[in-house]
C-alpha positions in Angstrom: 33.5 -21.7 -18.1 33.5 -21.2 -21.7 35.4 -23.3 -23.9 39.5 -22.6 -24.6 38.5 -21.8 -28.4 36.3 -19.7 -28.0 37.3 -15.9 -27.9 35.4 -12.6 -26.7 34.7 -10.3 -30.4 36.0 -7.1 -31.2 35.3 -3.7 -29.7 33.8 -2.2 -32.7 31.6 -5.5 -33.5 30.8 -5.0 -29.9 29.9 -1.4 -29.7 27.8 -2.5 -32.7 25.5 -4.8 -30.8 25.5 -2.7 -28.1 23.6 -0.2 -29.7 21.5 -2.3 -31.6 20.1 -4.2 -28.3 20.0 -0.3 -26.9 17.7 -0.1 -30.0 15.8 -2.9 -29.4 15.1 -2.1 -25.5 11.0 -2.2 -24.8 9.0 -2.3 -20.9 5.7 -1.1 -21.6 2.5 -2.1 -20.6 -0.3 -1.1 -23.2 -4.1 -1.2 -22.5 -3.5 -4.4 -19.8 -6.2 -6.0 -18.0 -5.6 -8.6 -15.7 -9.0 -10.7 -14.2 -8.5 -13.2 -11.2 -12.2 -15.1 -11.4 -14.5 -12.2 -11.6 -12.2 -9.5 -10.4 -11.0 -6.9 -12.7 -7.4 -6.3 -10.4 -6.4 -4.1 -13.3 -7.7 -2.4 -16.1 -6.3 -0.9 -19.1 -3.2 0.0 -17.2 -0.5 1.9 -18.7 3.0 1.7 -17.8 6.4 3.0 -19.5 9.4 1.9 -17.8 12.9 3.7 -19.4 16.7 1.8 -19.2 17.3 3.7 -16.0 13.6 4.5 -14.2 13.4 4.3 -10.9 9.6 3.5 -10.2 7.9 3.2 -6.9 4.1 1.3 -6.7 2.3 2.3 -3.8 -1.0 1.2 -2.6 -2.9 -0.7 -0.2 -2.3 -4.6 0.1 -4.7 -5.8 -2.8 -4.9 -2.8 -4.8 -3.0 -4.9 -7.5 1.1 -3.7 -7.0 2.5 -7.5 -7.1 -0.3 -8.2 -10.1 1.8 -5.4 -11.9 5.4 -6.5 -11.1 3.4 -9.9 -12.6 2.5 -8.5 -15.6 6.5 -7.3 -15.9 8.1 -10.2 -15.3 5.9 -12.6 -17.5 4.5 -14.7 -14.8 1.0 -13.0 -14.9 -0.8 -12.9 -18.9 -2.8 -10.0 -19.7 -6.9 -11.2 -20.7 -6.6 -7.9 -22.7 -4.4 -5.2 -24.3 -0.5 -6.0 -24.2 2.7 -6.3 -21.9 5.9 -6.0 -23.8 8.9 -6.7 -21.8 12.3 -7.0 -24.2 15.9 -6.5 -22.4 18.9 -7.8 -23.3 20.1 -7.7 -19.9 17.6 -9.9 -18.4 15.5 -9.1 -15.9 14.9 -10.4 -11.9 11.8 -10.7 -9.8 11.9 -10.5 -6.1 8.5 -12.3 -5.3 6.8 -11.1 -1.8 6.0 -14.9 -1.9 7.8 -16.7 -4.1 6.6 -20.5 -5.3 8.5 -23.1 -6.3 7.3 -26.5 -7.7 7.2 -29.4 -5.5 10.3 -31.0 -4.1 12.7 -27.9 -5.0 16.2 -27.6 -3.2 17.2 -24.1 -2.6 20.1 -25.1 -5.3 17.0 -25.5 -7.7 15.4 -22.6 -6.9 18.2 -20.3 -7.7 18.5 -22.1 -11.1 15.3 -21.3 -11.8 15.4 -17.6 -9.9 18.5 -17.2 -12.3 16.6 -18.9 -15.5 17.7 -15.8 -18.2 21.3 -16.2 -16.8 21.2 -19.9 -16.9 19.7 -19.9 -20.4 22.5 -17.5 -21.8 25.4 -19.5 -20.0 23.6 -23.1 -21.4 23.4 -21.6 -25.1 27.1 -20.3 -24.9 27.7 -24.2 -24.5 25.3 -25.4 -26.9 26.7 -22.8 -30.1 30.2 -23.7 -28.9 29.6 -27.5 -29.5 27.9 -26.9 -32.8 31.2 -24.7 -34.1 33.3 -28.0 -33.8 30.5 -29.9 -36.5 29.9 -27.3 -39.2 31.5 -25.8 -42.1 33.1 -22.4 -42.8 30.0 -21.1 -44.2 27.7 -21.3 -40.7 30.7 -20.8 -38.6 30.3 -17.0 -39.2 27.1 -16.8 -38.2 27.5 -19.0 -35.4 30.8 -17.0 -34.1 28.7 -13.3 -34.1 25.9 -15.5 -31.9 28.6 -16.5 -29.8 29.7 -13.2 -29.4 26.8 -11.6 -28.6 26.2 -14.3 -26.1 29.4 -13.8 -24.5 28.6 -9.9 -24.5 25.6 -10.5 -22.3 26.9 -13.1 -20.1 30.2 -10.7 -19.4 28.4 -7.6 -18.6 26.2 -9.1 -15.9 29.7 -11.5 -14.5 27.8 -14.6 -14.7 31.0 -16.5 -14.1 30.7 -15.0 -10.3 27.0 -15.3 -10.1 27.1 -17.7 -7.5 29.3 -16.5 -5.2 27.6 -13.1 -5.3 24.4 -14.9 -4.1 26.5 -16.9 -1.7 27.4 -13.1 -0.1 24.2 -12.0 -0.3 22.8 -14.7 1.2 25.2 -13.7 4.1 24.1 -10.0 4.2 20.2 -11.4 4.8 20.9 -13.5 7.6 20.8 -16.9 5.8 24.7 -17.5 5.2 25.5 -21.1 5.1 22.1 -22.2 3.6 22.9 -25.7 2.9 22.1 -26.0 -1.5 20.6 -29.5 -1.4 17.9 -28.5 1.4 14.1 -28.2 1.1 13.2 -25.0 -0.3 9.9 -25.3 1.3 11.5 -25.8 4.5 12.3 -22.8 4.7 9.3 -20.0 6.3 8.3 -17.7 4.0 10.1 -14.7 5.1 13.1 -16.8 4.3 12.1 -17.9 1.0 11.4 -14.2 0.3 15.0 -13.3 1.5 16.3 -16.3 -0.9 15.0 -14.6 -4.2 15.9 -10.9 -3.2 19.5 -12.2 -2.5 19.6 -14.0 -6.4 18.1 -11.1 -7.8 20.2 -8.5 -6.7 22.9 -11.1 -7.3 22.1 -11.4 -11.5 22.9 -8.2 -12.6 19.8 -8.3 -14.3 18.9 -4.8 -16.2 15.6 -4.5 -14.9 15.1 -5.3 -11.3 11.3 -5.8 -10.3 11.3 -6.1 -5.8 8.5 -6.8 -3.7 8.4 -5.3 -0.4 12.0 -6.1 -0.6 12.6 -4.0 2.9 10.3 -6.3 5.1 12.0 -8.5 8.1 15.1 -6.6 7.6 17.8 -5.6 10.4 19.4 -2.4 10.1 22.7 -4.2 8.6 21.0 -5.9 5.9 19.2 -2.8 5.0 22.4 -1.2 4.8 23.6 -3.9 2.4 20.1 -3.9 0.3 20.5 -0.1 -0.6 24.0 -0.4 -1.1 23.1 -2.9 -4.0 20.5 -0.4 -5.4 22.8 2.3 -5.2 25.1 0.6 -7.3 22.6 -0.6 -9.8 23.0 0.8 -13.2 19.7 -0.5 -14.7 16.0 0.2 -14.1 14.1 -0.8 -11.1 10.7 -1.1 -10.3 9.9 -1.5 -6.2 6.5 -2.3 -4.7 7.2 -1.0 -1.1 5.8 1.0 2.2 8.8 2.1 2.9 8.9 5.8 3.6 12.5 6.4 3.8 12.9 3.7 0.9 10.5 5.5 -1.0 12.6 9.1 0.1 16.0 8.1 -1.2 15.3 5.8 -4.2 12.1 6.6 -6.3 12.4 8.8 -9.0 8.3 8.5 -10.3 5.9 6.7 -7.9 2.8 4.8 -9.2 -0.3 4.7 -7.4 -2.0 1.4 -7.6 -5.9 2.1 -6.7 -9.2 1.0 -7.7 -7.6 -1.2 -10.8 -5.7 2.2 -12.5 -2.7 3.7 -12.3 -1.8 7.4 -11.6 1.7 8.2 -11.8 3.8 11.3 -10.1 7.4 12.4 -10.6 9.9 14.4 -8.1 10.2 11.7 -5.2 8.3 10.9 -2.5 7.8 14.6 -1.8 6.5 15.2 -5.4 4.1 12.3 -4.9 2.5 13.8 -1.5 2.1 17.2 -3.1 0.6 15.8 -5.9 -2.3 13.7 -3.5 -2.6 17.4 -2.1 -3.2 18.7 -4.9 -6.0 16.1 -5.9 -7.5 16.9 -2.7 -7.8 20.3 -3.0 -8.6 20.0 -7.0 -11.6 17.4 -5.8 -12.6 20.1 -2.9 -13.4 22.6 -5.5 -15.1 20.2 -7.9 -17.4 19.8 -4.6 -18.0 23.5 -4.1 -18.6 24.1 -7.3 -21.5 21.1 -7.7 -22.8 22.5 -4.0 -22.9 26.3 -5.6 -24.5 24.9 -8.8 -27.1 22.8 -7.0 -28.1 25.6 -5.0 -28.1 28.3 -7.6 -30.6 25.7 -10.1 -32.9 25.1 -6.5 -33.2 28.9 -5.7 -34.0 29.6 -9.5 -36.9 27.0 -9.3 -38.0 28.8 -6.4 -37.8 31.8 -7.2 -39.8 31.4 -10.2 -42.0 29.6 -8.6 -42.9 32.1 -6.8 -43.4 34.7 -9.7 -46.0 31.9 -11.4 -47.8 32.2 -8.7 -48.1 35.6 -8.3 -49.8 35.7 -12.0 -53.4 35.4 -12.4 -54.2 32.2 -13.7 -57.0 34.4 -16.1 -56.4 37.9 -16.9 -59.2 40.2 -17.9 -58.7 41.4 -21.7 -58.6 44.8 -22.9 -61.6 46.1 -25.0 -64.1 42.8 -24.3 -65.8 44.5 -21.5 -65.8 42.8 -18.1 -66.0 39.0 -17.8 -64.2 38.5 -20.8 -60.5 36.4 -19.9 -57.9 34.9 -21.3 -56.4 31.3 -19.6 -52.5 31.9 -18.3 -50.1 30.6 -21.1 -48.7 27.2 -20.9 -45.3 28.6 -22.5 -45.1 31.7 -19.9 -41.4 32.6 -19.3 -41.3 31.2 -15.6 -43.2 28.3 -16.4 -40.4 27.6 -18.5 -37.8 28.5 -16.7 -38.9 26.3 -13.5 -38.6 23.0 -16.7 -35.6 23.9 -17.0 -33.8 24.4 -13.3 -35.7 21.4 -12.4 -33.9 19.4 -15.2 -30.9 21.3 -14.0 -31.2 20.0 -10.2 -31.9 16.5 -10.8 -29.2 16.5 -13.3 -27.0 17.6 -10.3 -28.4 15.3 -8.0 -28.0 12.5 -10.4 -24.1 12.8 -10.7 -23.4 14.2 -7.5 -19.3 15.3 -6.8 -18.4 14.0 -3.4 -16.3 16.3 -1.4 -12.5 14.9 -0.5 -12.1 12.5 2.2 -11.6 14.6 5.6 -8.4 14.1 7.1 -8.2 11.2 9.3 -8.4 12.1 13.4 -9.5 10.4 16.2 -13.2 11.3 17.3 -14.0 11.9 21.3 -15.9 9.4 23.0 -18.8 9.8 22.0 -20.6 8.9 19.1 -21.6 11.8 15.7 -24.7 11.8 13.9 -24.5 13.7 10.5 -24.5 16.9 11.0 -22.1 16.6 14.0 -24.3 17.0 17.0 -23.9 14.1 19.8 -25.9 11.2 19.5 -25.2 9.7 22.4 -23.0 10.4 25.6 -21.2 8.1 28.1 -22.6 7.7 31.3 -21.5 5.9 34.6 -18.5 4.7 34.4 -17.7 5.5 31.0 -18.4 9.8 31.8 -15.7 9.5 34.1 -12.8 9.7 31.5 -9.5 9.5 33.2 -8.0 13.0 32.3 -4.9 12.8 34.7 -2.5 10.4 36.2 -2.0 6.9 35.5 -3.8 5.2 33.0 -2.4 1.6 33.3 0.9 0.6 35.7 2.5 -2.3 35.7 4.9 -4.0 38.5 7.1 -7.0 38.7 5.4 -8.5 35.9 6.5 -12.3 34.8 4.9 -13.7 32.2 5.1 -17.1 29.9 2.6 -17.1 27.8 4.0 -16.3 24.4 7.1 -15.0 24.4 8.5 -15.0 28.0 8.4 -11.4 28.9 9.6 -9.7 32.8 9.4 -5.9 33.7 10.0 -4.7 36.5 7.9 -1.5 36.6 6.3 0.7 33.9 3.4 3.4 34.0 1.5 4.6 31.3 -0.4 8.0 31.6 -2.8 10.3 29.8 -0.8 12.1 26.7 2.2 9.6 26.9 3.8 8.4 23.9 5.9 5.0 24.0 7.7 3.7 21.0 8.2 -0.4 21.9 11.4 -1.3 19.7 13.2 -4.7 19.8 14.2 -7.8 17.9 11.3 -9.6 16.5 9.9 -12.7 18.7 11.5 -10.5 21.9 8.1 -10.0 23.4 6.8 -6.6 22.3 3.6 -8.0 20.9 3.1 -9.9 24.4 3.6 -6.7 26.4 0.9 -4.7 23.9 -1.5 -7.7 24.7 -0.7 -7.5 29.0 -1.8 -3.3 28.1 -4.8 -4.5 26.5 -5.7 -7.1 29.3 -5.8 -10.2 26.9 -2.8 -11.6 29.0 -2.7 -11.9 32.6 0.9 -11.9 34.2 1.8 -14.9 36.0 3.8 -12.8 38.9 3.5 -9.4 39.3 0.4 -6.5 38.9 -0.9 -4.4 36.7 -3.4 -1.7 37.8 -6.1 -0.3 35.7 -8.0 3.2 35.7 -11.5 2.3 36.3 -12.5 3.8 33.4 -9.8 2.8 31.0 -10.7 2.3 27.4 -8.3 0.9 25.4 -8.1 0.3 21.5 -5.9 -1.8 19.7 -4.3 -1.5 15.9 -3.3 -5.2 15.6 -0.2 -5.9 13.3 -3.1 -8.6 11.3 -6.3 -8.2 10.4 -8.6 -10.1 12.6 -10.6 -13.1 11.3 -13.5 -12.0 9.1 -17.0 -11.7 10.9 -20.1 -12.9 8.8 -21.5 -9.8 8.8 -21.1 -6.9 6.2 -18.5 -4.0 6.3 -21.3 -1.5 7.4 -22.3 -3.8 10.0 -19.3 -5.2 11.6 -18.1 -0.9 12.0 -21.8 0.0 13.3 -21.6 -2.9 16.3 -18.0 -2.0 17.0 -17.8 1.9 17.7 -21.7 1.7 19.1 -23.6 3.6 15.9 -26.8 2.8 14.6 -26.9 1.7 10.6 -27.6 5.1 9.1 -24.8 7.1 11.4 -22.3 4.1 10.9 -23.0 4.7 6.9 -22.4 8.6 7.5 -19.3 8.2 9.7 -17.4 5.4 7.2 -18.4 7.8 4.4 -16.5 10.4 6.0 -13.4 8.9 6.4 -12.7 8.1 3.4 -10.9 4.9 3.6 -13.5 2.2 1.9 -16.2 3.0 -1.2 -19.4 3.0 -0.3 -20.0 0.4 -2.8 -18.0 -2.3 -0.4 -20.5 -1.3 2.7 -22.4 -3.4 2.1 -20.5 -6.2 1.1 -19.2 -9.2 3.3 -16.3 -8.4 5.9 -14.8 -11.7 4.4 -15.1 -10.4 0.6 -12.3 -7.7 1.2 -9.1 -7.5 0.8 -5.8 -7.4 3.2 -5.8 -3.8 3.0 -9.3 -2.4 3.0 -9.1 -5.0 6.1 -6.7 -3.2 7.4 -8.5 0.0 6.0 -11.7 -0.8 8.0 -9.5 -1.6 11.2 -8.1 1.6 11.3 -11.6 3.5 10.8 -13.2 1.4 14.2 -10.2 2.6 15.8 -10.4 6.2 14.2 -14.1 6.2 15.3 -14.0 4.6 19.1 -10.2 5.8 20.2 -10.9 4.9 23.9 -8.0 7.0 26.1 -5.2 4.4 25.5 -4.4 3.5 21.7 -2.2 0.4 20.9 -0.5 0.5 17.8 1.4 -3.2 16.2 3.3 -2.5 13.3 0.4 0.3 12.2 2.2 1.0 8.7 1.8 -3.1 7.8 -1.0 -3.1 4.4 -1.2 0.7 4.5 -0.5 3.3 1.8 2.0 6.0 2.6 -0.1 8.8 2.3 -2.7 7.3 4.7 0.4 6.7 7.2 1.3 10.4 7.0 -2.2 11.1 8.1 -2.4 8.7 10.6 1.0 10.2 12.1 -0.7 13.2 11.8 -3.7 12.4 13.9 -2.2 11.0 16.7 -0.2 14.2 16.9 -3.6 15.7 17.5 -4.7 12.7 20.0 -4.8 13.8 23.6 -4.5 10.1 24.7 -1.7 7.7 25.7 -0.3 5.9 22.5 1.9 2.5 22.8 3.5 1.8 19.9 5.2 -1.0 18.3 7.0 -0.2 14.6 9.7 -1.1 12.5 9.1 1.7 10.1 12.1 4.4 9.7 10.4 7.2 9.3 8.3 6.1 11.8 10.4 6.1 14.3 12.5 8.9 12.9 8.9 11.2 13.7 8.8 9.4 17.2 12.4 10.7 18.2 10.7 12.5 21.0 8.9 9.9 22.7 9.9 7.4 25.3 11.1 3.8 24.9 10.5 0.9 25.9 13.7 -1.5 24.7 12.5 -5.2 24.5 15.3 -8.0 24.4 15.9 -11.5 26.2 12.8 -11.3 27.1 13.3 -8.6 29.0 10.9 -5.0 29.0 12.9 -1.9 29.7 11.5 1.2 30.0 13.8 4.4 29.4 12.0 7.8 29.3 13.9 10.7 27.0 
């Protein structure tokens, strides 16, 4: 509470600060490079944030989007160029994974979560004291701090600040923390929860989230865009979130390969724009390919004309014998120096055609140019193309979650969507598909032939082999065709082939997960949480190839839109550890 003798200022002085901290309102990042060890993350990034943007980063996990909301909030320093963050009304940061030092209750943590708010309400006091112990000449000075510090504290109701967190808080699932507890009790998931309550909760002006949609329930979604609905001020949002990204980004940011490429109109704008890049480097590629090919035919062609001149000719008027050596400088000589410059040029700085879009290959391994390396044989030729794939029947299971069903078949061209409350048992029942589990009681009955692949929700440990390596061994393709094949999906460069499977990050991980599966399908695909570390755009295509997958997909997602695609498929409802299947 302030103190009795102090009172708020007048409108008019007021309305004149207002405008001047309008004035004075700066979130820009100029030229900024930010180096972890020897990794450039990002460099020379530009980014303009206005009073009331609505920014979106996007990107795989690694690519750099919480290094940015770093470099906004002023807990990450630039090695170069300049990050200039000056707002009046504070800002908040929503960590992914927010630290705290050693020892902190979650009282503490919100103090120091609500730092700005705290600093505002403890210099209120501090100016306040000093009023009492100096003369009429600094008491003006001091009263128009005062009220300007009053002005900021009002407009973000710091007096309710703590209940507000208390609700929010409620809304996430953790009502009734206890305030003198272990903040590092609590998981991380919790801690996360913690920080997006107090943000939201500070009124700040600019709101900077991480992933602030993960481990959600329906309810507390509701709340969270409720909040950002109502949210007057800017806000910057590193998310996967499809529908997030639908309803609240004005201008998303791509985070990629340390830079930034920025798109306006929505989610939708931001799609047609990576369309449009597509198509834009497709051209690019056909114009190199007609180039190269025009240069090569002109060095053949006059090639050929060189050679069809005498390398002597007889001269006129010398009598016979007498000969004159072909010239050095003859027009096709020259022009064969020139479209061979022109070719290696080309070849030099080739243009490499768009990634194709992402499907799922047939069972069989590609060389190059397309033809079939190698088909299946035995056991493997006999590809189950009707019927059941996998059933399962009375099946009791214990180890990990408990998990019972009573009967459930899978067949060819099936699509299951597995939904439930987390730690209910959908993850056990993908692993029973994927025969890592045996069931305790019951059976589960295979097609002889069944191949199955599996999308884990996390990356795998890292083998000690490199990327080009580890994909080659996996789908069954010799070095050069496991080069060609990763080359043509597009999801890694080719300068991390050859790098160690260990060296990259959570996302091209995830990346180079999602190309083995891509590249050996099998007949049944299992999908955990297939959105987690991906970037939107690759999502859509991924959505998109399975629509083109003849196979039986199993599916286990928490992603709306997701879901929202998958509104024809069947169900499988998960809870109390029990499996229910429900076709639609």
């Amino acid at each position: 509470m302030f103190p009795s003798s102090v009172h708020s200022p007048s409108p008019a002085r007021s309305a004149v600060r207002s405008q001047a901290a309008r004035s004075h309102r700066v979130c820009e990042l100029r030229s900024a490079t930010v180096r972890f060890a020897d990794r450039v993350v990002l460099d020379r990034v530009d980014l303009v944030v206005s009073p009331t943007a609505r920014v979106a980063l996007v990107g795989d996990n690694g690519a750099g989007k919480s290094t940015l909301l770093g470099l906004l909030s002023g807990t990450v320093r630039p090695v170069a160029g300049e990050a200039r963050v000056v707002l009046p009304g504070g800002l908040a940061h929503a960590a992914q994974d927010p630290r705290f030092p050693a020892g902190s209750t979650v009282a503490q943590a919100i103090d120091l979560l609500l730092a700005d708010l705290r600093a505002v309400e403890a210099e209120i006091q501090h100016v306040s004291d000093r009023l009492a112990a100096v003369g009429p000449d600094e008491q003006s000075a001091l009263l128009d701090r005062l009220g300007e510090l009053i002005d900021r504290f009002e407009a973000r109701d710091g007096h309710d600040v703590d209940l507000r967190v208390d609700a929010g808080l409620e809304q996430l699932g953790l009502g009734g923390l206890d305030r003198s507890r272990q903040v590092a009790s609590l998981s991380g998931g919790e801690r996360a929860r913690l920080a997006l309550a107090t943000a939201l909760a500070s009124r700040a002006e600019l709101l900077l989230l991480d992933e602030p949609t993960n481990d959600l329930d329906d309810q507390a979604l509701a709340w969270l865009e409720g909040r950002l609905t109502a949210h007057r001020g800017a806000l910057v949002v590193a998310t996967h979130d499809r529908a997030f990204l639908d309803r609240f980004a004005d201008d998303i940011v791509q985070v990629r390969d340390g830079g930034l490429r920025r798109s306006g109109d929505g989610y939708a704008g931001y799609l047609a724009a990576r369309a449009a890049e597509r198509r834009r480097q497709a051209e690019l590629h056909e114009e190199w390919r007609t180039e190269l090919a025009r240069s090569e035919a002109l060095v053949s062609a006059n090639a050929s004309r060189l050679a069809a001149i005498p390398r002597k000719l007889e001269l006129d008027g010398f009598g016979h014998g007498a000969f004159r050596a072909r010239s050095r400088e003859h027009g096709a000589v020259s022009r064969i120096r020139m479209a061979k410059a022109r070719v290696a040029a080309l070849r030099a700085s080739p243009v490499p055609p768009p990634p194709e879009p992402l499907r799922f290959d047939p069972g069989f391994a590609e060389t190059a140019d397309g033809i079939a390396a190698s088909a299946p044989t035995g056991a493997e030729a006999q590809r189950p193309d009707t019927g059941a794939l996998i059933s399962l029947s009375g099946i009791r299971c214990t180890d990990g979650a408990a998990l019972r069903m009573d009967a459930w078949t899978v067949r060819r061209g099936d699509r299951w969507l597995v939904t439930g409350p987390n730690g209910a048992g959908k993850t056990t029942l993908l692993r029973l598909l994927a025969g890592e589990l045996g069931a305790q009681h019951g059976t589960i009955e295979r097609h002889d032939a069944l191949r199955t692949s599996w999308l884990r929700q996390e990356v795998a440990s890292a083998p000690a082999r490199s990327v080009v390596e580890h994909f080659g061994g996996a789908v069954g393709l010799h070095r050069v065709d496991a080069v060609d094949r990763l080359g043509r999906f597009g999801l890694l460069p080719e300068h991390a082939f050859e790098r160690p499977v260990a060296a990259l990050s959570v996302g091209q991980r995830r990346r180079l997960d999602l190309a083995i599966a891509l590249a050996a399908p099998g007949d049944l695909i299992l999908l955990d949480e297939p959105t987690n570390h991906l970037a939107p755009e690759l999502v859509e295509q991924l959505e998109d190839a399975l629509d083109a997958f003849d196979g039986a997909v199993v599916t286990v997602t928490h992603d709306r839109r997701w879901i929202e695609r998958a509104s024809g498929s069947s169900r499988v409802g998960v809870a109390d550890g029990l499996a229910t299947p429900a076709a639609e």
